[in-house]
C-alpha positions as a Markdown table, in Angstrom:
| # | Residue | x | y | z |
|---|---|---|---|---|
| 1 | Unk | 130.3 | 82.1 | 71.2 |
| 2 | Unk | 132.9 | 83.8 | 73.5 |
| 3 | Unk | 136.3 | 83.2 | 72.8 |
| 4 | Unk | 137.8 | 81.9 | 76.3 |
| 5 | Unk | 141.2 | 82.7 | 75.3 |
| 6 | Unk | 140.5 | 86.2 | 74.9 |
| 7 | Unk | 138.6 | 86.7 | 77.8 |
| 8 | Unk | 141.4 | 85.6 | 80.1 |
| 9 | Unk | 144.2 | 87.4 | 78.0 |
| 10 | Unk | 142.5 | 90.6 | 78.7 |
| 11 | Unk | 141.7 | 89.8 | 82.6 |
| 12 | Unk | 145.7 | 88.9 | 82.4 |
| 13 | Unk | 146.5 | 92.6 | 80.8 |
| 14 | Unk | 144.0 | 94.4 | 83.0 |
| 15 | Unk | 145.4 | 92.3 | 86.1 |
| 16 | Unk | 141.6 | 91.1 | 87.1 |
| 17 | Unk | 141.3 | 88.7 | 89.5 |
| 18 | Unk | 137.7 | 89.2 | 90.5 |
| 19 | Unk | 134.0 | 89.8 | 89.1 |
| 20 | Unk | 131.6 | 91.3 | 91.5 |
| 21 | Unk | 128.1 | 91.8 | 89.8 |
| 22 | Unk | 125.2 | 94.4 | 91.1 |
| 23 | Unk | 122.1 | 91.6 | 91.2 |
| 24 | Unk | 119.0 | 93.5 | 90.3 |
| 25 | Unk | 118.7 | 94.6 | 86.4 |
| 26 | Unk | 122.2 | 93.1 | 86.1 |
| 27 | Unk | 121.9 | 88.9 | 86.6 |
| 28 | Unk | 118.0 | 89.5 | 86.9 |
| 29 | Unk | 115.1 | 90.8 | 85.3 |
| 30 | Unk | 113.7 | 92.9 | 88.4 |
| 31 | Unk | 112.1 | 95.8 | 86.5 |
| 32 | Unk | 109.6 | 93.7 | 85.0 |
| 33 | Unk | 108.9 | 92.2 | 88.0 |
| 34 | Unk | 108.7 | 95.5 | 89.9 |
| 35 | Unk | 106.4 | 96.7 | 86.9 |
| 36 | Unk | 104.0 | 93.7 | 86.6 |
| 37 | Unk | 103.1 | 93.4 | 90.5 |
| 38 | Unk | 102.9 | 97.2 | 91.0 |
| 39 | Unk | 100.5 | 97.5 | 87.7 |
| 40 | Unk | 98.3 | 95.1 | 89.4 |
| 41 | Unk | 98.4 | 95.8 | 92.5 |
| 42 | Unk | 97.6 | 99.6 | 91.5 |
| 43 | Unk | 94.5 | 98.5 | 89.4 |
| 44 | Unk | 93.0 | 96.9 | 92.4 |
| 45 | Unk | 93.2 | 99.5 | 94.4 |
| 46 | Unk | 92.0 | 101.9 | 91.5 |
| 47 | Unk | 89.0 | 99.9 | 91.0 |
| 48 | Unk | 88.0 | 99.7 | 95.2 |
| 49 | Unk | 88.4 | 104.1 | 95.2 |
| 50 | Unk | 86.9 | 104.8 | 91.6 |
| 51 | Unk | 84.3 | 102.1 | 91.5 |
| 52 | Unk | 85.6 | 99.7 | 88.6 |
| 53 | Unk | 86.8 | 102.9 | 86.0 |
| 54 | Unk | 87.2 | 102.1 | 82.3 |
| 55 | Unk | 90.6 | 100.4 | 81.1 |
| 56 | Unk | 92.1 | 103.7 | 79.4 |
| 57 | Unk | 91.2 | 105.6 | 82.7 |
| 58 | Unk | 93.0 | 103.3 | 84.5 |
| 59 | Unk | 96.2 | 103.2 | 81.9 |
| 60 | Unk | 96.2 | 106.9 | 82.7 |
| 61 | Unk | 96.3 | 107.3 | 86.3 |
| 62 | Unk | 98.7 | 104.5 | 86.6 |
| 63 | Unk | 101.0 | 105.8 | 83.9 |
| 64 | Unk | 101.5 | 109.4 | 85.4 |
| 65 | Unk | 101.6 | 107.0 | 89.6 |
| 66 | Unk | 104.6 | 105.5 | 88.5 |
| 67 | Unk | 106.0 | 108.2 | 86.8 |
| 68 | Unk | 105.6 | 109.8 | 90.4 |
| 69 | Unk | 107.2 | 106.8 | 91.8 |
| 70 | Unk | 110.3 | 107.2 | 89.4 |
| 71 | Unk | 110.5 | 110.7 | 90.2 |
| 72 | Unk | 110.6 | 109.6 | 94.1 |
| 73 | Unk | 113.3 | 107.2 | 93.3 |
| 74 | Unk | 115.3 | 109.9 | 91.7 |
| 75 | Unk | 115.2 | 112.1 | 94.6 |
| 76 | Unk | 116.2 | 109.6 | 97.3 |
| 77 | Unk | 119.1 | 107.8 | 94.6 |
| 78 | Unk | 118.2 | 104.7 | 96.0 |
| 79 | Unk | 115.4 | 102.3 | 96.2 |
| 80 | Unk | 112.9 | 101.4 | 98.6 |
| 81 | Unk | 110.1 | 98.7 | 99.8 |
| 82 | Unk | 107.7 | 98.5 | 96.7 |
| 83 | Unk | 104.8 | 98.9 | 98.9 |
| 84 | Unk | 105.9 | 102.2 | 101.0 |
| 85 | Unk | 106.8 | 103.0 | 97.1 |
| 86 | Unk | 103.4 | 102.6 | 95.6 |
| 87 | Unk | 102.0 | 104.3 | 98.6 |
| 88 | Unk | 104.0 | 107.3 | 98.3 |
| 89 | Unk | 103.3 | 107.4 | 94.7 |
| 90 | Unk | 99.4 | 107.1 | 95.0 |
| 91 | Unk | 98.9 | 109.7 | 97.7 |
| 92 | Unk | 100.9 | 112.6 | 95.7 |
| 93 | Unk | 98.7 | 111.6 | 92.6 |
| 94 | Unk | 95.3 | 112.0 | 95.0 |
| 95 | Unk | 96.5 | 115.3 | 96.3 |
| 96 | Unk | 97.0 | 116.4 | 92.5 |
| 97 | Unk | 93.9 | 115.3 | 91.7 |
| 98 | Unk | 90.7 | 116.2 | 93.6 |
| 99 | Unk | 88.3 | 113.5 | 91.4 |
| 100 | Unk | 85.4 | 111.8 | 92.9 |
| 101 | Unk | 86.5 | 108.9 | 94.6 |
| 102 | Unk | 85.1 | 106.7 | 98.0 |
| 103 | Unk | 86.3 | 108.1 | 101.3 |
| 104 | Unk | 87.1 | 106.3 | 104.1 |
| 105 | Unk | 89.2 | 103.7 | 102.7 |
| 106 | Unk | 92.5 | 102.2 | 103.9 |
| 107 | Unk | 94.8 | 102.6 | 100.9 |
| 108 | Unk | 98.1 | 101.9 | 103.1 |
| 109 | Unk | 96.6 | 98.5 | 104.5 |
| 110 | Unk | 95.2 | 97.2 | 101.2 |
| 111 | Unk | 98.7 | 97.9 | 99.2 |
| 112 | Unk | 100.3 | 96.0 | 101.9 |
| 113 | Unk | 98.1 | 93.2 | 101.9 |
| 114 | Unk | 98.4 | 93.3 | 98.3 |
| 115 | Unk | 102.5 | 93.0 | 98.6 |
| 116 | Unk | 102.7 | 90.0 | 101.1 |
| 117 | Unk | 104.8 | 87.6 | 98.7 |
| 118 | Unk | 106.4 | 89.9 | 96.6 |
| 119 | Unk | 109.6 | 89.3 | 98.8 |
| 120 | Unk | 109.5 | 86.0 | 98.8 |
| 121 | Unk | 109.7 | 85.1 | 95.0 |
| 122 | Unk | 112.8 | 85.7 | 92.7 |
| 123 | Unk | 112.3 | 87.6 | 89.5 |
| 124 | Unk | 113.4 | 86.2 | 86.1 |
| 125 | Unk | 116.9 | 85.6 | 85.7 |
| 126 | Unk | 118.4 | 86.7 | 82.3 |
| 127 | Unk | 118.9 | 83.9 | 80.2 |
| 128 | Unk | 122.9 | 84.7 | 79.5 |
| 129 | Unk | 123.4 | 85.0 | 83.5 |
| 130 | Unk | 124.0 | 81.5 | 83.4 |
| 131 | Unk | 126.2 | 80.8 | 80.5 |
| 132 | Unk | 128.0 | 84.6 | 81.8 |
| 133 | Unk | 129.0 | 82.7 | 85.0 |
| 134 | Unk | 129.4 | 79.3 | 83.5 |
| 135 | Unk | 132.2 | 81.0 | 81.5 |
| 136 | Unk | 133.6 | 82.2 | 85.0 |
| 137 | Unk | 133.4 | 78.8 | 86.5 |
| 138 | Unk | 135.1 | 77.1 | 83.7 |
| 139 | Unk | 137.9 | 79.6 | 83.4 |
| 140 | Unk | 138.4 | 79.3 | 87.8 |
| 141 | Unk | 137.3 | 83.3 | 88.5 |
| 142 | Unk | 136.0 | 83.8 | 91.4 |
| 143 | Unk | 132.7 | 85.6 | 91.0 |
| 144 | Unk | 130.7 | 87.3 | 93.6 |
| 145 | Unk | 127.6 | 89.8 | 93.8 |
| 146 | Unk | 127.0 | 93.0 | 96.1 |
| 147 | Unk | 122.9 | 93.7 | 96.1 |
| 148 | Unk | 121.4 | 96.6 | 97.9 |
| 149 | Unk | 118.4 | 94.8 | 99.0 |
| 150 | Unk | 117.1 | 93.2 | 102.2 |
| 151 | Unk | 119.7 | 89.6 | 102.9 |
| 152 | Unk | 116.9 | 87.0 | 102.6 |
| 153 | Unk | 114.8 | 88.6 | 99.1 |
| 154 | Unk | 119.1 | 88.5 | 97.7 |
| 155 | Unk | 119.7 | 84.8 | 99.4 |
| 156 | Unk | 116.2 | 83.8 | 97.3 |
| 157 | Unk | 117.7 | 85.1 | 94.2 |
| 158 | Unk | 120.9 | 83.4 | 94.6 |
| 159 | Unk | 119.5 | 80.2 | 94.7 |
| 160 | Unk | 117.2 | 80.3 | 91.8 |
| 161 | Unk | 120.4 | 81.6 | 89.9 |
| 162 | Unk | 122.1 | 78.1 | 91.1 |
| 163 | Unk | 119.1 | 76.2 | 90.9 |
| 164 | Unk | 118.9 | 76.7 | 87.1 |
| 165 | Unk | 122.6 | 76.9 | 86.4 |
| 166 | Unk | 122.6 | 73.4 | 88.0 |
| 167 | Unk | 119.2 | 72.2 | 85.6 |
| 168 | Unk | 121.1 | 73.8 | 82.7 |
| 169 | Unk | 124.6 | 72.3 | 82.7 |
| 170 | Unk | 124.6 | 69.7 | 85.8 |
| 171 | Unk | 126.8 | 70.8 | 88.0 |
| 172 | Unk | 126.9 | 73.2 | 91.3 |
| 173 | Unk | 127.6 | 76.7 | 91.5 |
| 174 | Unk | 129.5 | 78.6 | 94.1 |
| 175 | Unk | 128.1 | 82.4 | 93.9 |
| 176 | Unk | 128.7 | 84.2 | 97.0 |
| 177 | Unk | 127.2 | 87.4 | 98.1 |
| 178 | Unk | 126.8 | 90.7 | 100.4 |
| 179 | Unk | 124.4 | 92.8 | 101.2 |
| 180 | Unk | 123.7 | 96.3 | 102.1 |
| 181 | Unk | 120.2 | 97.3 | 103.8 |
| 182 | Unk | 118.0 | 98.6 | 101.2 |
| 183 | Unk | 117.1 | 101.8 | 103.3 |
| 184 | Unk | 121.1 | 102.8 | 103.3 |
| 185 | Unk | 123.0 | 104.7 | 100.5 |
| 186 | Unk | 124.7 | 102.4 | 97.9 |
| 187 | Unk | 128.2 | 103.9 | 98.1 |
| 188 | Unk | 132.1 | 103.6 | 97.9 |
| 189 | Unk | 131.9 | 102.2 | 101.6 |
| 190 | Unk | 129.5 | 99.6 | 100.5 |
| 191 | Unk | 131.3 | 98.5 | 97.8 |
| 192 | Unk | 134.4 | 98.1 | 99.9 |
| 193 | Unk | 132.6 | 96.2 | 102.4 |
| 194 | Unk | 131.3 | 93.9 | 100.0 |
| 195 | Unk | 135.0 | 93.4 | 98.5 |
| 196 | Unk | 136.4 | 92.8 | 101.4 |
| 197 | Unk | 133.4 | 90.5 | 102.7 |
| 198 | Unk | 134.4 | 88.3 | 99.7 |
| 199 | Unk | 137.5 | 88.8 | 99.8 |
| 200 | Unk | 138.4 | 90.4 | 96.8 |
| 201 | Unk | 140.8 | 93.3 | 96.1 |
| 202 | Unk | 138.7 | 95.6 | 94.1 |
| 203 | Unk | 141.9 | 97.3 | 92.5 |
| 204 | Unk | 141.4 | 93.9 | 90.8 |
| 205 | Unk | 138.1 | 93.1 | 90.4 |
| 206 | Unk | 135.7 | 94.0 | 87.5 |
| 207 | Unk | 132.4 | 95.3 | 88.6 |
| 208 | Unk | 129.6 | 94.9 | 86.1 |
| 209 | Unk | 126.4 | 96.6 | 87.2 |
| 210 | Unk | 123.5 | 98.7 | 85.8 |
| 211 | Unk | 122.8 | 101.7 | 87.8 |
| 212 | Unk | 125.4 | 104.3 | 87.2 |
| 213 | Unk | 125.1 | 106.6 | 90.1 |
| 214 | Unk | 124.4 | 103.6 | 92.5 |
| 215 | Unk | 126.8 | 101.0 | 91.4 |
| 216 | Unk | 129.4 | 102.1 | 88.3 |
| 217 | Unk | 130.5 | 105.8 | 90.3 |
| 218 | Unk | 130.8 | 104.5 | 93.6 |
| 219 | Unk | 132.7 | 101.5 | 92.8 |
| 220 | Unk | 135.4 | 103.7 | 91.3 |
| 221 | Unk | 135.3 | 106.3 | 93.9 |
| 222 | Unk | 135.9 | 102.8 | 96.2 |
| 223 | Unk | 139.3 | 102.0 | 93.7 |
| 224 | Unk | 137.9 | 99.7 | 91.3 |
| 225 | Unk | 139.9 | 100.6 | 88.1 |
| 226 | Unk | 137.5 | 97.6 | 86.0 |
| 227 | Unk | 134.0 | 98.2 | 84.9 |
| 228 | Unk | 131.6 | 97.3 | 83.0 |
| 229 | Unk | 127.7 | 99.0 | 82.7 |
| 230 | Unk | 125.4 | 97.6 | 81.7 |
| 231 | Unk | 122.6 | 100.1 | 79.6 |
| 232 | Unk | 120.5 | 100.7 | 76.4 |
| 233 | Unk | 122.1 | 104.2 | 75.5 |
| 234 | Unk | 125.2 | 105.4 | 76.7 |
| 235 | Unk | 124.9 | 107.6 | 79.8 |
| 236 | Unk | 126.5 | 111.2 | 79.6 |
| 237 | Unk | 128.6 | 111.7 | 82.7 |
| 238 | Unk | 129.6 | 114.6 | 84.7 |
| 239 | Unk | 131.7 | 112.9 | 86.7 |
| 240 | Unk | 135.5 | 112.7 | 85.2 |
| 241 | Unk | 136.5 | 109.2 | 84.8 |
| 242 | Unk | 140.6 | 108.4 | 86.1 |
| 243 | Unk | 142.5 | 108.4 | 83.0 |
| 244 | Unk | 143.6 | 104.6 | 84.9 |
| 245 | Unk | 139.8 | 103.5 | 85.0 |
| 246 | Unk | 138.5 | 101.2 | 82.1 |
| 247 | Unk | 135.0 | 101.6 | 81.7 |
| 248 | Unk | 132.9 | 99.6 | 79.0 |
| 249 | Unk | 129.1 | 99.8 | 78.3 |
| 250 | Unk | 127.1 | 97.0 | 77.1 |
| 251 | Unk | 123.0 | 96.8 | 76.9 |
| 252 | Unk | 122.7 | 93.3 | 78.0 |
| 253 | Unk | 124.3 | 91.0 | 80.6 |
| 254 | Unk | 124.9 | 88.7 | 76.9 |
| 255 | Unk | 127.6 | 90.8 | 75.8 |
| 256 | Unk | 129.0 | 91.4 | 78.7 |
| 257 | Unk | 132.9 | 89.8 | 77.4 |
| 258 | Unk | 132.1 | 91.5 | 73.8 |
| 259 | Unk | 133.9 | 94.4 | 74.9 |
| 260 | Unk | 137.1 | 93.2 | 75.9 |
């Protein structure tokens, strides 16, 4: 049970105005959606070039793709289209690996055919997104989010986020939001782009995301002086944090106003 009181004396001491949330790992559950549809997606296309190879082969080969695929992601700091993704990833483990395998097929083509939807459904949202925001509603701060991802997959999160927050406590949700393409770099500039889209001041705003390098860093190097990360373990940081910045880690959107 979050103590209301609390929450707002601290926004009061802190002089926060604003929340503006990251959307992906932050509100929702997109790394188990990410992981589900590229594990099968991957064994389909493992079975049509190896000719249906046992399960613990195929645990193997996709284990040490999307370790290929993480190390991608590292190297551009940003994401990308799942299926140019799982390409990528496929072809460097084939060049690594010279096994016997059917020639003449059309990888690309069949991993795109495989992807169709996956843009047009909203992963899982986090079961404490809505009571996080309810709290927010209730207590009149204005809430927005800033996702690097393409406007309509963001718009289709949005509204299963108000869908359900409307099942669960019968009333509407205003959740505005911006957008930065998900081929562009998710830095200071887009962060004050999204403030200003929203209308926020981010001097005053508390920015809760998930990602570090990609949301936490830039957002401070933007002049938010209010954040919150959200992680497992706490990240070791090169970068010197403003003596003037408050920054708190939690693991899960739930304990998000545990901190303050």
């Amino acid at each position: 049970m979050h103590n209301n009181n609390k929450i707002l004396k601290y926004f009061q001491s802190q002089k926060i105005d604003h929340v503006l949330f990251d959307m992906d790992g932050t509100l929702i559950d997109t790394d188990t959606y990410y992981g589900r549809k590229t594990e099968k997606v991957l064994k389909i296309v493992l079975n049509i070039l190896y000719g249906n190879p046992s399960e613990e082969k195929t645990e193997e080969i996709i284990k040490e793709i999307r370790k290929i695929m993480m190390q991608e992601y590292s190297e551009r700091g940003k994401p990308g289209l799942i299926n140019e993704q799982t390409e990528k990833g496929l072809k460097r483990y084939l060049e690594k690996h010279s096994t016997d395998r059917k020639g003449g097929i059309d990888t690309d083509e069949i991993i795109n055919n495989l992807y169709y939807d996956f843009y047009s459904t909203s992963p899982a949202v986090f079961s404490a997104t809505l009571d996080i925001l309810h709290i927010l509603k209730e207590n009149n701060i204005p809430k927005g989010v800033y996702s690097h991802a393409q406007h309509d997959w963001t718009e289709i999160k949005i509204n299963k986020i108000k869908k359900l927050y409307t099942q669960k406590y019968n009333k509407n949700l205003s959740l505005p939001f911006f957008t930065t393409d998900i081929k562009d770099d998710k830095n200071p500039k887009g962060w004050e782009m999204a403030a200003k889209h929203l209308d926020f001041e981010l001097r005053n705003t508390l920015v809760v995301g998930d990602n570090l390098y990609s949301d936490i860093l830039p957002a401070i190097q933007a002049g938010c002086k209010n954040l919150v990360h959200i992680s497992e373990k706490v990240a070791s940081i090169e970068y010197e944090i403003p003596k003037e910045v408050s920054l708190h880690t939690v693991q899960n959107i739930e304990n998000l106003f545990n901190v303050f």
